[in-house]
N, C-alpha and C positions, 0 to 999 in steps of 0.2 A: 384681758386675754393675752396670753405668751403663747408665742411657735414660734420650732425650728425648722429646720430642712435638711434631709439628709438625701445625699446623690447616691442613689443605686446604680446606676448608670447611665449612658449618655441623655439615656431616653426618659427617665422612671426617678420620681422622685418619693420620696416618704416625707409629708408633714406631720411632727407632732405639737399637737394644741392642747393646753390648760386653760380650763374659761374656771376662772373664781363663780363661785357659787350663786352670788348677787345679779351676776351678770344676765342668767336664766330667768329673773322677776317676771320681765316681761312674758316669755315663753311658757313658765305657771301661771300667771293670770291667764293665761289664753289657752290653758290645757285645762284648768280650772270651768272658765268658762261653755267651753266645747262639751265637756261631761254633762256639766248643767244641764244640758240642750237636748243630750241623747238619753237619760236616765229620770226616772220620780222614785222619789222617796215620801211615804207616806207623811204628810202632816208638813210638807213643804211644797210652797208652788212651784213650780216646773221653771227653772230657772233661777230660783232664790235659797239653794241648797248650800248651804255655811261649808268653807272646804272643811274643816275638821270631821264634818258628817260626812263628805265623798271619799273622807279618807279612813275614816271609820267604818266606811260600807262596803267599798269598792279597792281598799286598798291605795297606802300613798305611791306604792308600786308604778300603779298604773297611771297615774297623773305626772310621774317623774318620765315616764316611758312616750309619752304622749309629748309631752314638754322638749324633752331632749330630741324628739325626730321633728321635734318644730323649728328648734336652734341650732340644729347640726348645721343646713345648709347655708345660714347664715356667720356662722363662725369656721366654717370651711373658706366662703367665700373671700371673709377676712384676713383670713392665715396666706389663700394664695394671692391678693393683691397687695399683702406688707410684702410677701417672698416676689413679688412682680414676675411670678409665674405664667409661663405661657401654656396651658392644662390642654389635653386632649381625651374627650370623652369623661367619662363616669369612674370616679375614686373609688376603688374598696376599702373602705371606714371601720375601723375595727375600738371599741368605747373600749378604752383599758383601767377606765378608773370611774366611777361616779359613788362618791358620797355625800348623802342628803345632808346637804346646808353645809359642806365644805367645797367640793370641785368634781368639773367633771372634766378627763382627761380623754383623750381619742388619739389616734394615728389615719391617714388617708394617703395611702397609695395609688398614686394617675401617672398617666403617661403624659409628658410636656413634647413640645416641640426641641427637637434638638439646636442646639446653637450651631449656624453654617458662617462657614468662611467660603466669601465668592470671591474666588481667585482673579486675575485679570484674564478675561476672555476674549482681547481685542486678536490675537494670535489666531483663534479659530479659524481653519481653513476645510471647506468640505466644495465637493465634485457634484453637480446636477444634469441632465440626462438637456440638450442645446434644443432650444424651441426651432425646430424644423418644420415646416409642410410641403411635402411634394405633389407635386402636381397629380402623384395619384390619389394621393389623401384628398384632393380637391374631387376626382373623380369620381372618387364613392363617395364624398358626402354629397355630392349632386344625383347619386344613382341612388342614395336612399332616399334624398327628397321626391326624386322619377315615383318610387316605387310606390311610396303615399298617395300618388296621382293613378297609380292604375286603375284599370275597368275590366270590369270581367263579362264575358258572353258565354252562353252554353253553347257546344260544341258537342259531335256526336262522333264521337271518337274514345279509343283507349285513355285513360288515366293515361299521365306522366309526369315527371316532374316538373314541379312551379304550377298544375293546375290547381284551381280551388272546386273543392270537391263537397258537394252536401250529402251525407251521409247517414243512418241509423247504426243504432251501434246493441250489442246483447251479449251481458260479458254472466259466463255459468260459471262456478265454481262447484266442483264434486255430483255435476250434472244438475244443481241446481240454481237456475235464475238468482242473482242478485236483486234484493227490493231496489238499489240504491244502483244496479249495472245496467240499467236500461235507457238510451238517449233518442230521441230524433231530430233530425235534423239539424244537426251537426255542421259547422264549416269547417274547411280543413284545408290543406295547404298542405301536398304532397310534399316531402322532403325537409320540412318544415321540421320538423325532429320533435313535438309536440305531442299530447293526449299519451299513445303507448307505445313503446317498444315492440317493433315486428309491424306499426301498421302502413307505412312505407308500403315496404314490400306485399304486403298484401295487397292493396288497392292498388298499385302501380298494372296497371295493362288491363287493369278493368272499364267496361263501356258503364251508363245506363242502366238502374236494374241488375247489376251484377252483383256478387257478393263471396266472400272468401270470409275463411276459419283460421284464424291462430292462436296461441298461446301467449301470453304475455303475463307479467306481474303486474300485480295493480298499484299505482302509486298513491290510491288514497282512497276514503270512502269505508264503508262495512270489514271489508277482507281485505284491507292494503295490507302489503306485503306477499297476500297469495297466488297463487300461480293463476291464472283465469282462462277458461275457454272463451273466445272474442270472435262472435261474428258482426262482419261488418257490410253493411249492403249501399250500393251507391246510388245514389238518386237522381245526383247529376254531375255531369263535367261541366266544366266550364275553363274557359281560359281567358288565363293578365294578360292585359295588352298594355303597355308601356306608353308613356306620351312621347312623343319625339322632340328629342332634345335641340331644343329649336328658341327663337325669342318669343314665340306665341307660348309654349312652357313658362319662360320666365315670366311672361306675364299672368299667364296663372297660377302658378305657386308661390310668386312674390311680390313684394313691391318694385319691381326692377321694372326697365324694359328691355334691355337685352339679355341676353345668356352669357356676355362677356360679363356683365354687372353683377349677374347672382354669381359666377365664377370668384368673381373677385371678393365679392362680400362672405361668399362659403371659405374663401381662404384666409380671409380678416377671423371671421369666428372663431375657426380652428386654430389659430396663432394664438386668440386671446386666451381660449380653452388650455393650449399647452404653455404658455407661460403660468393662469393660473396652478394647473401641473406641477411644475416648475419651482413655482414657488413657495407651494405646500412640501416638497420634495426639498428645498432649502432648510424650512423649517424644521423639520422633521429631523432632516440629518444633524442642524446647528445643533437642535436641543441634546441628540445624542452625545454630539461632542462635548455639549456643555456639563452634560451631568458626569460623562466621565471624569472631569476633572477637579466635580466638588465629592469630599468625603460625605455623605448623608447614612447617617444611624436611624433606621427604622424601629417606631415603636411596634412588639412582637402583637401586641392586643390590638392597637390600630391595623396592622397588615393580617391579622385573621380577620375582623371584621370586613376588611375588603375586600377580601377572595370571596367571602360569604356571600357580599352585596354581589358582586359578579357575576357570580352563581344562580345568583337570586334571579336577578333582571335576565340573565341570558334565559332561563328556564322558566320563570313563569311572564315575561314578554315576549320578546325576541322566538323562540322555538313556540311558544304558544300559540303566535298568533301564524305562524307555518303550519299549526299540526302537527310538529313536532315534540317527541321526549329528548332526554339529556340522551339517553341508548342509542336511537334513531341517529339523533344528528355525532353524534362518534365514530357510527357505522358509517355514515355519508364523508363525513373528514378522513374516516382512515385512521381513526387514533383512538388508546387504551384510555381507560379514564386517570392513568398514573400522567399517563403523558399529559393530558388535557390539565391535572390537579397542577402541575409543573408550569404548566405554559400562562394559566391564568396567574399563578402566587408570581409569576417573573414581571407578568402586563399589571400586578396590585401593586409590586414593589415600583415598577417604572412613575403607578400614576403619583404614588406618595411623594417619592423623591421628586417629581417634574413640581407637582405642586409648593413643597416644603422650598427648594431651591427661587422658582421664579417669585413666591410672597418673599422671601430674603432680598430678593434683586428688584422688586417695587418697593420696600421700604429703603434698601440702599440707594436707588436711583429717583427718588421720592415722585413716583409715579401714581398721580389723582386720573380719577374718569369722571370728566363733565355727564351733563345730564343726555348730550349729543349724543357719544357715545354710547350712551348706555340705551338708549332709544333705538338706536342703529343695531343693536345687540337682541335687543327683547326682539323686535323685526322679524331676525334673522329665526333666532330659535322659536318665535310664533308659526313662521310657516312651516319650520323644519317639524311640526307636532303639530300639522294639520290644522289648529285654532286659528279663530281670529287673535289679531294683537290686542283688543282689546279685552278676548277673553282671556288669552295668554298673561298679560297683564295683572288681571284683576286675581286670577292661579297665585300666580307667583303673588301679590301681596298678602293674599288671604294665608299663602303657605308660608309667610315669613320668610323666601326665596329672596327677597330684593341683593341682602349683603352676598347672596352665592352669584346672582348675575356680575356687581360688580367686579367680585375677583376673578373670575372668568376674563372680565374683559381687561382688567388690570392685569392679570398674569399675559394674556394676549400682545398686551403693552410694552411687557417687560423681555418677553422671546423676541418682537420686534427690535427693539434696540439690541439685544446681540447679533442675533441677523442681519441687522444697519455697520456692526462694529468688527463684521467677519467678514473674512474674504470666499467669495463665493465663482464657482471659475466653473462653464459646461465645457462637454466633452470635448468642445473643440480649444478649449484653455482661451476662450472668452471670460471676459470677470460680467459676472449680473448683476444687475443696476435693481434693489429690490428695495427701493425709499418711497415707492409709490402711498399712498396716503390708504389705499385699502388693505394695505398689508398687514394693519392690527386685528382689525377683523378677521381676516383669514389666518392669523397666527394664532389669536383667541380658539378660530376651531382647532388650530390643530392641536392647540393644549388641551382642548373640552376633550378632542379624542383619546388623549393621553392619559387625563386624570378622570373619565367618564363620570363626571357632576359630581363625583364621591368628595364631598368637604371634610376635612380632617382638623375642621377647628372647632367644631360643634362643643362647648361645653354643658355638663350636665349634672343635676346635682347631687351631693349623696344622699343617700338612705341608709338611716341606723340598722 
């Protein structure tokens, strides 16, 4: 077998391959064979058909045709590990030559990975928002833990706000009853901004047994979207009562015994919180600066299929499992579907480039993942998809996922070390200390958010 390679461009290469005609033996006997198996010809047993008979019957045609979609993928394979081609995705194969018992000739057009040059990134300098907590941010996270603790008692008084309210509810449209607009006994939580628009102010200054009319759209069910007639009657008031912020609090909402202690421990959290913050916000920005500075040529067939995948996941996951259409959630965003086509091709092109650049900077900076890490990984995205690890596990090896975890946490690896090798300064022009040992992990996601799982090395084989 003879191939060349010819450079279409950065991205796209053309192989052409000669396989001599011998070469195919094996590929005939086995196209030979195959036929055996699916055809009878009288006066021979099923399987012991002489090829000069299958090609007398059935045409040498079709035993040449059979043969050559048996050898393509393996003489494609050939052509691109002489060319030490780095292939992305599925070749279009075009036979330009096949003569019986001389040669058969092809061409296959794929997209490769472009060759990157990673510039020196130790320069990198980017601005992150300074881990502060104030002593009021201390106060409301103590007043939402308060509010966990509340109790409610019935009270025989007007609705107002912050009471909890048990309700019936009977939503008509066009005067008639909804199957699916009838509730009872309902909790609610005046002011709460929850269930529908207008029902605030309807139950607000209602007692016991009272009951008010409004109009509202419905945001889901039979007639979402329609405009709805909503009665709503009150069954009971009741009113939170708050625990008093005291050290008998502290010792039932936590393991403390004082309220100076949970004080202090609600301010530890919140520190830990906005450093993490902090340094997903490092990350994010380093990677910005870093891609600005590597040229990356996108393959045009890799980046349609991206937006496709995009597309894909956002509409039949993600909006699916809301109840929502791709229409619906445009009308909620505020955006045209040109705008939206625009905004995903920008987030396909980022995730291509983020990924294509950080594999260049794990094999530049010869960055392996122990089995630790990669344990420490699978963990992470087992809970984040609601499985056990163990079934999350057994997913991924059944899916042949294993090699997609490790570049994950490989590429994680690699935005680490420019992160370690940039200067990183908050808004008070303090420089941040970001060598902490969980920073790969959390660099990992912020790559997974970049490149949303879409692998771009997947090879595939041709078909004649």
């Amino acid at each position: 077998m003879k191939s060349a390679v010819e450079t279409l461009n950065p991205t796209r290469v053309r192989l052409t391959v000669e396989v001599p005609f011998e070469e195919l033996k094996d590929s005939l006997d086995a196209a030979y064979k195959k036929i055996n198996q699916q055809v009878t010809v009288k006066g021979f047993r099923k399987g012991k058909i002489p090829a000069r008979v299958i090609d007398q019957r059935f045409g040498r045609g079709a035993v040449l045709e059979e043969a050559v979609n048996d050898a393509l993928p393996k003489f494609y394979t050939e052509a691109v590990n002489e060319a030490e081609l780095n292939v992305l995705g599925q070749p279009e194969v075009d036979i330009t030559e096949l003569k019986d018992g001389e040669t058969l000739n092809f061409t296959a057009e794929v997209d490769i990975r472009p060759e990157i040059e990673i510039p020196d990134y130790s320069g990198i300098e980017v601005e992150v928002d300074a881990v502060e907590v104030t002593d009021e941010d201390v106060e409301k996270s103590v007043e939402q833990l308060r509010e966990r603790f509340a109790s409610t008692s019935p009270v025989e008084r007007a609705a107002a706000e912050g009471d909890v309210l048990t309700i019936d509810l009977e939503a008509k449209v066009e005067g008639e009853v909804l199957e699916d607009g009838v509730a009872s006994g309902v909790s609610y939580t005046v002011g709460s901004g929850e269930l529908l628009d207008g029902i605030d102010e309807a139950v607000t200054g209602l007692e016991a047994d009272g009951e008010a009319t409004f109009t509202s759209q419905l945001k889901g069910g039979s007639a979402e979207g329609k405009d709805a007639e909503v009665t709503v009657k009150v069954t009971q008031v009741a009113a939170r009562e708050l625990p008093e912020l005291d050290d008998e609090f502290a010792q039932l909402a936590s393991e403390f015994d004082t309220l100076d202690e949970l004080k202090a421990d609600s301010r530890k959290r919140l520190e830990n919180m906005k450093q993490y913050d902090q340094a997903t916000q490092a990350q994010e920005r380093v990677l910005e600066k870093l891609l600005e500075l590597v040229e990356v040529p996108v393959p045009e067939k890799l980046l349609e299929d991206e937006v496709q995948t995009r597309k894909h996941n956002l509409e039949n996951h993600q909006l699916a499992q809301m109840g929502l259409d791709l229409a619906k959630y445009l009308e909620i965003q505020g955006k045209s579907a040109e705008e939206f086509d625009e905004e995903t091709r920008e987030q396909a092109v980022k995730g291509i480039k983020t990924q294509f650049v950080l594999d260049e900077l794990v094999n530049k900076e010869k960055l392996n993942v122990n089995q630790e890490e990669l344990t420490e990984h699978l963990m992470r995205r087992a809970q984040s998809s609601g499985m056990s690890p163990d079934q999350f596990a057994q997913a991924v090896v059944e899916g042949g996922q294993v090699p997609m975890l490790v570049g994950e946490v490989a590429r994680g690896k690699a935005l680490a070390v420019v992160v370690e090798a940039a200067t990183v300064k908050d808004t008070n022009g303090e420089v941040v200390d970001l060598s902490d040992e969980d920073e790969t992990e959390a660099a990992a996601e912020t790559v997974e958010a970049a490149v949303e799982g879409a692998e771009a090395e997947a090879e595939e084989k041709p078909e004649a």
